[in-house]
Backbone as CSV, one residue per row, in Angstrom:
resi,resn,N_x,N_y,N_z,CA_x,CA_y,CA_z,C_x,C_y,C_z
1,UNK,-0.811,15.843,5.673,-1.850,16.767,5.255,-3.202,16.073,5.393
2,UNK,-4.569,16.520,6.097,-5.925,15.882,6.131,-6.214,16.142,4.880
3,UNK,-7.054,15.171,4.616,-8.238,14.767,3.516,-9.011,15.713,4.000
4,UNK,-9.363,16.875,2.650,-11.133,17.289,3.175,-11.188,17.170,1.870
5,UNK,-12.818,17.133,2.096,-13.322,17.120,0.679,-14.787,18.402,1.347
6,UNK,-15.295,18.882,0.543,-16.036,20.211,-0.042,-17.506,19.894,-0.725
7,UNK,-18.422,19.479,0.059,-19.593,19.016,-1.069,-19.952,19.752,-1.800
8,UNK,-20.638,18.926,-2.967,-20.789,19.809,-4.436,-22.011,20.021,-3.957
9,UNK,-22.802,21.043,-5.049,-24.550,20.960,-5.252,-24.623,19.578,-5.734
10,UNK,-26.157,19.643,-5.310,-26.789,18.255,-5.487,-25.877,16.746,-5.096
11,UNK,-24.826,16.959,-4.414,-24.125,15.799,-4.162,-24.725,15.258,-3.034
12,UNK,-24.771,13.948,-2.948,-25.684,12.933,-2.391,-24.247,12.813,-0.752
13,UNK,-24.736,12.340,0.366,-24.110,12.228,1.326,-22.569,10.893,0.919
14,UNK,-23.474,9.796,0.403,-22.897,8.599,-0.109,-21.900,8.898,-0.914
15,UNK,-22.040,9.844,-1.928,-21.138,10.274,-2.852,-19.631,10.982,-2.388
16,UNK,-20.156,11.629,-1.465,-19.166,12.453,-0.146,-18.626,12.112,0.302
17,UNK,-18.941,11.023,0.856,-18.103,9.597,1.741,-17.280,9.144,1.111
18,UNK,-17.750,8.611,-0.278,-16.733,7.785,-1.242,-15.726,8.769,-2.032
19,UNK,-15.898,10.111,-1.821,-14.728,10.625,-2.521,-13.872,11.259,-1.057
20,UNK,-14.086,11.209,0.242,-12.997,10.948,1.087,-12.688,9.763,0.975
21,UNK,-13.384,8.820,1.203,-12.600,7.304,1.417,-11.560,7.352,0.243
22,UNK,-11.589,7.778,-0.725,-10.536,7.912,-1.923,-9.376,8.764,-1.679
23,UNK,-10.002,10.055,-1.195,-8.694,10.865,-0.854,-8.087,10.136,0.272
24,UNK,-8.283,9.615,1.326,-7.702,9.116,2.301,-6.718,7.750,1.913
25,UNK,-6.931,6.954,1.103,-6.530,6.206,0.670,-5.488,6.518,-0.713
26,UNK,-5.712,7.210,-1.576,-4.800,8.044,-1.768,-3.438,8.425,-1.139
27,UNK,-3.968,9.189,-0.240,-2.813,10.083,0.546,-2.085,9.098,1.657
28,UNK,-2.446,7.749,1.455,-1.423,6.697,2.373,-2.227,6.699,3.709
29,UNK,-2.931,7.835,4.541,-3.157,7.856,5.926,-3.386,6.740,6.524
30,UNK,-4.528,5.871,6.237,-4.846,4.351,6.712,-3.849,3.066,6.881
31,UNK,-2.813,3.660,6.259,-1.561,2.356,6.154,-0.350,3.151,6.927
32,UNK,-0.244,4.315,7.133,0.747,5.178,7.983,0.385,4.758,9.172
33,UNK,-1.065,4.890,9.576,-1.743,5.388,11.189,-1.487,3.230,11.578
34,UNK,-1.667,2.327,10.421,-1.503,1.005,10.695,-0.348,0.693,10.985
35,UNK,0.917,0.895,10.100,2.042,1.555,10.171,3.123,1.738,11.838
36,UNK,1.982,2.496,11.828,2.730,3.907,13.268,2.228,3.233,14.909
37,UNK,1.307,1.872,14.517,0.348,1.457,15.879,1.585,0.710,16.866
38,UNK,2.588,0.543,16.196,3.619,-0.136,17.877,4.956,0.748,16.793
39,UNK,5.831,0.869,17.995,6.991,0.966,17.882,7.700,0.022,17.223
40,UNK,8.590,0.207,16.266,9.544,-1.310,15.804,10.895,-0.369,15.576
41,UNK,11.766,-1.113,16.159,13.268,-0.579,16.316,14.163,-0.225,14.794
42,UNK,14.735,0.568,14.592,15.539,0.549,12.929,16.061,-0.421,12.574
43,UNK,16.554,-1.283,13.701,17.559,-2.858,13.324,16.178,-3.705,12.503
44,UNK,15.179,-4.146,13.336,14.000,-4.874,13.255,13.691,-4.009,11.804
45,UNK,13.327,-2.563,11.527,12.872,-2.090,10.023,13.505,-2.798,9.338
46,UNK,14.953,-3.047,9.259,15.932,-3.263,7.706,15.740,-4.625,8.034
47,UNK,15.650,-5.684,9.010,15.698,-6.790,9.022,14.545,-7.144,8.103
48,UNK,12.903,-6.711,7.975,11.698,-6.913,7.570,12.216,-6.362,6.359
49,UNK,13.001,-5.089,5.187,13.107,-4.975,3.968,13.430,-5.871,3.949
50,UNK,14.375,-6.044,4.345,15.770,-7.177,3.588,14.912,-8.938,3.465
51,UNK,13.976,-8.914,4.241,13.289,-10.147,4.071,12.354,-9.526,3.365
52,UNK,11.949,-8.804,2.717,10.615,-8.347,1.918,11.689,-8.714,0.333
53,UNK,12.868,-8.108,0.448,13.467,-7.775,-0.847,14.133,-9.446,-1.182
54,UNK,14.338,-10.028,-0.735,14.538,-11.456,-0.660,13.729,-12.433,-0.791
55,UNK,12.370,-11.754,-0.589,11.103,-12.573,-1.143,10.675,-12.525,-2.476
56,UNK,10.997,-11.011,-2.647,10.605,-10.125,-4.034,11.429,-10.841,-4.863
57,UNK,12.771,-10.640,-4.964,14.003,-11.540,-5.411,13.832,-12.949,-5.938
58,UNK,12.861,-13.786,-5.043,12.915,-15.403,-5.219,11.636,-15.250,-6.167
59,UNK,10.657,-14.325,-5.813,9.592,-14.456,-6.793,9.915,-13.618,-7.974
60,UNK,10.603,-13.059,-8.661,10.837,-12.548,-9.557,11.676,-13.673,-10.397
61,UNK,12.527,-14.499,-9.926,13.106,-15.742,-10.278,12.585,-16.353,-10.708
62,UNK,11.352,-17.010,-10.117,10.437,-17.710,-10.215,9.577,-18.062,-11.388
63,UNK,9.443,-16.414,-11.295,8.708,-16.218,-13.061,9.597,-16.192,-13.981
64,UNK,10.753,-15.686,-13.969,11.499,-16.077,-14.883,11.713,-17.487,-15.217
65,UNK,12.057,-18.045,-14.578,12.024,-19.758,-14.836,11.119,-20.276,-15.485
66,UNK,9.699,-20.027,-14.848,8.453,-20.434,-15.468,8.260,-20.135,-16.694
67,UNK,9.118,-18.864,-16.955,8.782,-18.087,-18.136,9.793,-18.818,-19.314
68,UNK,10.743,-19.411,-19.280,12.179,-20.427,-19.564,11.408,-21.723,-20.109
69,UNK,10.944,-21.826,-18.874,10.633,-23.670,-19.215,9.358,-23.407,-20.169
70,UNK,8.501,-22.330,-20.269,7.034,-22.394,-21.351,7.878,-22.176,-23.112
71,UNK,9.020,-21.687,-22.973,9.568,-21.168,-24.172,10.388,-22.251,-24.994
72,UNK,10.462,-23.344,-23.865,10.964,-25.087,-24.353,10.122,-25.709,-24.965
């Protein structure tokens, strides 16, 4: 779905700008269209979770530990 936005009375150009740049950012578009710029195969997608969720995993550990050893 596009971002529009509708200027108010008395709304300044600047003001206009910054409440698209919000809706757009919002609505994901800027990280989809970054996203969508090469092709990457479904094998290559789950390979990049599975290393995202394995990172997430070691750092969630991490703090726990940290969080262990401050409570000694």
């Amino acid at each position: 779905m596009p971002a529009t936005v509708i200027a108010r009375p008395d709304e300044s150009p600047e003001e206009l700008l910054k409440r698209f740049r919000k809706q757009v950012a919002k609505a994901g578009i800027l990280s989809a269209v970054k996203r969508k710029r090469w092709y990457i195969s479904k094998s290559e997608l789950r390979r990049i979770k599975k290393k995202k969720a394995i990172r997430r995993l070691r750092r969630k550990l991490r703090k726990r530990m940290m969080q262990q050893q401050r409570r000694r």
